[in-house]
N, C-alpha and C positions, 0 to 999 in steps of 0.2 A: 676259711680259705676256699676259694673257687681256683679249677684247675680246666683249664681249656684246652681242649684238643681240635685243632683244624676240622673243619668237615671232608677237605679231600682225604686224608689220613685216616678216618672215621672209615670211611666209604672203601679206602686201599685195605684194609684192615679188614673187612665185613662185619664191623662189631657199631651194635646201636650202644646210647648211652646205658642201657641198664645192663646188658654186654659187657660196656666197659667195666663197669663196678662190680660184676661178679666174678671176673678175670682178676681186678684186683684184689679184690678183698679173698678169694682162694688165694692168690699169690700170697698175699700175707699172711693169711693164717697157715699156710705148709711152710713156710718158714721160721713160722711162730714168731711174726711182730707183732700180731694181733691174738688176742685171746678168739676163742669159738664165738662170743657174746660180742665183740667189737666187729668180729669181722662179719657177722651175721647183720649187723646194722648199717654197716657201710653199703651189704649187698644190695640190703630192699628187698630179699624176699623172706619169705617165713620159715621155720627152724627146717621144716621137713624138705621144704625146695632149697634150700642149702646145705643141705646134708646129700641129701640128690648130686647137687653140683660136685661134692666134695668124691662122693663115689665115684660120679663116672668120672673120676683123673685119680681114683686109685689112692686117696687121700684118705687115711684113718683116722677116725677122734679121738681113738686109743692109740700113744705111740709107744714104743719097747721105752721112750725115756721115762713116761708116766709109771709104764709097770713099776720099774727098777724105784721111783719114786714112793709107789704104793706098797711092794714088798720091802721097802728101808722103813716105813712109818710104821708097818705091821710085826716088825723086831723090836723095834723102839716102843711097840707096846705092849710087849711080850706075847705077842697074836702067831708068832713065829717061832 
């Protein structure tokens, strides 16, 4: 799929194309449509300069949903 965006809109916006892809791909993954690994590929940059990106907007790898995920599988194996 190719998705185009105007260059006057580009330009009103101040965001270059690799700009655009790391705005989305953080939008997706804080919403969690994408996994950490998909959105990390759509961004183009490498694990640590996407985890950068993910910090400075206050975004965790860890969310209270995973805990509650992590502490239900560690009852379920008597680790609890």
């Amino acid at each position: 799929m190719r998705l185009e965006i105007p260059d006057d809109i580009m330009t009103l916006a101040g965001l270059t194309e690799q700009d655009c892809l790391i705005e989305l791909s953080v939008h997706l993954y804080a919403g969690r449509r994408l996994s950490f690994g998909q959105a990390l590929r759509l961004s183009g940059l490498n694990r640590f300069e996407f985890e950068h990106q993910l910090a400075q907007r206050d975004i965790s790898l860890y969310t209270v949903a995973d805990l509650h995920e992590d502490v239900e599988t560690l009852r379920e194996l008597g680790r609890l």
